[in-house]
C-alpha positions in Angstrom: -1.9 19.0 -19.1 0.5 17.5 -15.9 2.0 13.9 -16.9 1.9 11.6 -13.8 4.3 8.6 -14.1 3.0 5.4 -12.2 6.0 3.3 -11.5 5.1 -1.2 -10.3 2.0 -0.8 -12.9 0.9 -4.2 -12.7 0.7 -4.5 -9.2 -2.8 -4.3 -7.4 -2.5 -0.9 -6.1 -1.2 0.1 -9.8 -3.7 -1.6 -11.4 -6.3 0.4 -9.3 -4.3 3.4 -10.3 -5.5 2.7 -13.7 -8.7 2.4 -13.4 -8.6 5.4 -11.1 -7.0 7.3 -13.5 -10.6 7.2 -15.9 -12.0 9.3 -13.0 -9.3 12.1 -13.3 -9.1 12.6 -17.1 -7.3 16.0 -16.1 -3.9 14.4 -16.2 -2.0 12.7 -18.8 -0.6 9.2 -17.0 2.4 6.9 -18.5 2.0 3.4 -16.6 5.1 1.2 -16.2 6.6 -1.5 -14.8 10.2 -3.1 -14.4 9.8 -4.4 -18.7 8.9 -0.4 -19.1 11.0 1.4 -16.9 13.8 0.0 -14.4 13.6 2.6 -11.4 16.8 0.6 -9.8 18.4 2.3 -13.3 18.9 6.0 -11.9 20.0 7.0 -15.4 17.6 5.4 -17.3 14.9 6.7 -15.0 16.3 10.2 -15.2 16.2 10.8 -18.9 12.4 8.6 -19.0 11.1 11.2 -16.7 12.9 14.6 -19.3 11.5 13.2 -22.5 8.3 12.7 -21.4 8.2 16.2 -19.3 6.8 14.0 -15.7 5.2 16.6 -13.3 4.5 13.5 -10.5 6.0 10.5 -9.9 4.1 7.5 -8.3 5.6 5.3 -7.1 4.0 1.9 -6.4 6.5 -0.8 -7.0 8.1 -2.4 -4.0 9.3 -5.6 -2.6 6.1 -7.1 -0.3 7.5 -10.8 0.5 7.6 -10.1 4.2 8.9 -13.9 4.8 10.9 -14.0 1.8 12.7 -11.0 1.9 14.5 -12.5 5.5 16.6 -14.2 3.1 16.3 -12.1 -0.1 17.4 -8.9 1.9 20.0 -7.4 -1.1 16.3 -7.4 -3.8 14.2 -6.5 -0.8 16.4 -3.0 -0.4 17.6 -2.3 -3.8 13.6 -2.1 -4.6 12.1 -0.3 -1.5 15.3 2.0 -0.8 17.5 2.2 -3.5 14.9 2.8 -5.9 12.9 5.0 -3.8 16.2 7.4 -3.1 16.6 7.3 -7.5 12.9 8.4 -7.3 13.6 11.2 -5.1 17.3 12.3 -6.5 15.3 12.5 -9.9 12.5 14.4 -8.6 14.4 16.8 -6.7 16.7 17.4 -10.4 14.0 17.8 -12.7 11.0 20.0 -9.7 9.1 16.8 -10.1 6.8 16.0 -7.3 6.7 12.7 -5.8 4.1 10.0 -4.3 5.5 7.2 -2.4 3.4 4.0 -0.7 4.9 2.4 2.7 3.4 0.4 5.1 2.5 0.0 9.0 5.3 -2.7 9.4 7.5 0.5 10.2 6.1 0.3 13.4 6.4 -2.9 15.5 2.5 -3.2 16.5 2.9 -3.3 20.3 0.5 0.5 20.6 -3.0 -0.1 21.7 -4.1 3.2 19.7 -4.0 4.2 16.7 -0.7 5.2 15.1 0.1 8.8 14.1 2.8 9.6 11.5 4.7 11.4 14.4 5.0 7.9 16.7 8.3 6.4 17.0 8.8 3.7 14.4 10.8 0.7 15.1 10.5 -2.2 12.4 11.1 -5.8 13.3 11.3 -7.5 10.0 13.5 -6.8 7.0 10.8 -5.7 5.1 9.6 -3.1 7.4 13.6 -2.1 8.0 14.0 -1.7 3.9 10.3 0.4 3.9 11.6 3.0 6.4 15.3 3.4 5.3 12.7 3.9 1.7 11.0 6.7 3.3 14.0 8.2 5.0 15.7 8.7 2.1 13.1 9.8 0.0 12.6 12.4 2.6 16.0 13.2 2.4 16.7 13.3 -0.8 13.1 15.0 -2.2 11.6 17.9 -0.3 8.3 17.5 -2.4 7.5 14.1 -1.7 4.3 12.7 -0.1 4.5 9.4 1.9 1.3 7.1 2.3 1.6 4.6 4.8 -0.7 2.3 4.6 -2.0 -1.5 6.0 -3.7 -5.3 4.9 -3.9 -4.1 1.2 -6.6 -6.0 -0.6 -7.9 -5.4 -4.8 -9.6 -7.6 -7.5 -6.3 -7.2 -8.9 -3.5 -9.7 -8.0 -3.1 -12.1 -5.3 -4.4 -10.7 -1.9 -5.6 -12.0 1.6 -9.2 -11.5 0.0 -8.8 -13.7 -2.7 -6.9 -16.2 -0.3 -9.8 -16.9 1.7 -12.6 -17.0 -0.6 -10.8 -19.7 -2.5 -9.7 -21.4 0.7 -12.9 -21.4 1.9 -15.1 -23.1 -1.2 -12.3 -25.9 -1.0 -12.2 -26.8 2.4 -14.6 -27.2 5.6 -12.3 -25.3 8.0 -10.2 -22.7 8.4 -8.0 -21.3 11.3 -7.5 -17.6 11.4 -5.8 -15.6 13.8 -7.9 -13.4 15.8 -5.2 -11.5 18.0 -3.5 -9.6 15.2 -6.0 -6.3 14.7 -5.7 -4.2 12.0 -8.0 -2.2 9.3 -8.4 -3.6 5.5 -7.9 -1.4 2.7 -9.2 -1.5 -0.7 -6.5 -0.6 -2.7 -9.1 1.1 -5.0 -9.5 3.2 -2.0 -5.9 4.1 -1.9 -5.2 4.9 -5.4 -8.4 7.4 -5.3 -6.4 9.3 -2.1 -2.8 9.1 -4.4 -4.9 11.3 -7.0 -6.8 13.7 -5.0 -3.9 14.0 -3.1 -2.2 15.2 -6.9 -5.6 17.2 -7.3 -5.2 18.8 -4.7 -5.0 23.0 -4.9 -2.1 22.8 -2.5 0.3 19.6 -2.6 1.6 19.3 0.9 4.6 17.4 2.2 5.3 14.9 4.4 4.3 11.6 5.8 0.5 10.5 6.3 -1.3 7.1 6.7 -4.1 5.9 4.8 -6.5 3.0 5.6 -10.3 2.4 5.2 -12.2 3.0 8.5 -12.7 0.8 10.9 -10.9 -2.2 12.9 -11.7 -6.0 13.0 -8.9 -9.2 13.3 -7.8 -11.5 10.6 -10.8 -14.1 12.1 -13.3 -11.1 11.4 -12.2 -10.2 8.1 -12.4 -13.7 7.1 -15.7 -14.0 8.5 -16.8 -11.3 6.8 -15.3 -11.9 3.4 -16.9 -14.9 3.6 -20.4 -13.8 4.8 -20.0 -11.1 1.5 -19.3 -13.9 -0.5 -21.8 -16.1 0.5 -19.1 -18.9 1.5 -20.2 -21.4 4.5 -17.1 -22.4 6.0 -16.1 -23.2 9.5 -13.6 -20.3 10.2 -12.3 -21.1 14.0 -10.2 -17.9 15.8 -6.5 -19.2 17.0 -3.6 -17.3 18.3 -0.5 -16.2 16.6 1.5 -18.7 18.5 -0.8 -21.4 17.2 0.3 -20.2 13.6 3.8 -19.8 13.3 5.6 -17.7 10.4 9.3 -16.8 10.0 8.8 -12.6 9.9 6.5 -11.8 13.0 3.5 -9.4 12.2 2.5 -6.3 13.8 -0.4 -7.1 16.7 -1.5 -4.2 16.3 -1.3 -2.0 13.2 -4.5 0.5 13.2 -3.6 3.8 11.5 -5.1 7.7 12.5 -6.0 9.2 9.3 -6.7 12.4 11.0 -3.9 14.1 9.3 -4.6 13.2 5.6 -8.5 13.8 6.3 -7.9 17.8 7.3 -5.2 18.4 5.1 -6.3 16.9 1.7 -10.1 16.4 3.0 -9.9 12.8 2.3 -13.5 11.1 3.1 -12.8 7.5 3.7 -15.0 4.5 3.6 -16.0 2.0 6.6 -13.7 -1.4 5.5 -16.8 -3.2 4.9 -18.7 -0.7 2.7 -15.5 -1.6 0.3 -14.7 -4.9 0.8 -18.3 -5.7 -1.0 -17.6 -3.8 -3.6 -14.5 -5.8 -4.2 -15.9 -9.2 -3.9 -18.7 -7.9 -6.3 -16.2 -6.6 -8.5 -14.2 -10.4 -8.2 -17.2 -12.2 -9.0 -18.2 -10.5 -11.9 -15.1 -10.7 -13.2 
């Protein structure tokens, strides 16, 4: 049986990873975190992944601060580069494969269609600059790696944009919500499925590919929504990103073509909507 090590373990997409993992009992899975396993430690990493004979790597641990890591650049790229290029050193030493999650904010959201992995990427924030210099030199370093970009992660596990708003919205009567920054939801449940029928795959095949749920809507309509799944009457009023100013700006426009991971994995992937109910469900009967 193939050992899969999951690396950031009790984040929300790792935590979905293990309750994935029940639906794949093909695979033998060691789940860590930094207490468990430092991946910054190239060493220590190195001889973890020996002892315990690791076919895959996983790797969901990263930095996602996007406004903190303007000032906390030195964490923000010892975690989403430096650990990522141990990740693929170690994988390339011991003919481990790897699994690596990055992000749309490697793009600077000014496209009016989707994004395919071949665009030209150009990060405006820290975090997106420390994501890519991740995925270069995993590509780099690891020639059997696969890179999941993916966008507006959401789970019952953690602290999310979903959770945000259905608590914002029982305690107050209004809310202002951009509406000119589009993008698609994902359900990191969703995600973690892909990362292990991408492993399950008969042929693992490398390279770059992006992974959201179907669909589009704006932050205004995925709070709408959330809150029209949850049964939560609040006045949700659309504004403009000017009208809500942050230090890191955001991608306008971060919707992803799955085309690629669909043919070559033959991925089927759920409206946004379809999952977001099964993740409020999931929240309030929890």
């Amino acid at each position: 049986m193939q050992t899969i090590l999951i690396t950031g373990s009790n984040g929300q997409l790792g935590s979905e990873m293990q309750q994935a993992a029940k639906r794949f009992p093909n695979f033998n899975y060691i789940f860590t975190d930094v207490a468990e396993l430092d991946i910054c430690d190239k060493a220590t990493l190195n001889d973890f992944v020996v002892e315990n004979e690791v076919n895959f790597i996983v790797n969901c641990a990263a930095y996602t601060a996007v406004d903190k890591a303007e000032d906390d650049v030195d964490l923000c790229y010892k975690i989403n580069c430096e650990a990522v290029k141990n990740i693929g050193e170690v994988a390339k030493a011991n003919n481990v494969k790897a699994v690596h999650v990055s992000t749309d904010y490697v793009f600077d959201g000014t496209n009016h269609v989707p994004y395919t992995e071949d665009m030209p990427v150009c990060p405006s924030s820290v975090y997106g600059k420390s994501k890519l210099e991740g995925e270069q030199v995993l590509m780099e370093s690891c020639e059997e790696a696969v890179i999941i970009r993916t966008s507006w992660l959401y789970s019952s596990f953690g602290n999310n944009f979903v959770k945000t708003m259905m608590k914002l919205g029982t305690e107050r009567d209004n809310l202002n919500v951009i509406f000119d920054q589009v993008g698609t939801p994902t359900y990191a449940a969703d995600l973690a499925e892909t990362i292990l029928n991408v492993i399950n795959h008969e042929s693992f095949v490398p390279g770059i590919y992006h992974f959201s749920d179907e669909g589009v809507c704006s932050w205004y309509d995925f709070t709408k929504t959330i809150h029209r799944i949850a049964n939560i009457t609040c006045n949700v009023q659309p504004i403009e990103t000017k009208d809500y100013p942050v230090r890191t700006p955001r991608p306008h426009y971060s919707v992803l073509n799955k085309a690629k991971i669909k043919s070559t994995y033959g991925i089927s992937i759920p409206h946004w909507e379809e999952s977001l109910t099964k993740c409020i469900n999931l929240i309030h009967n929890s």
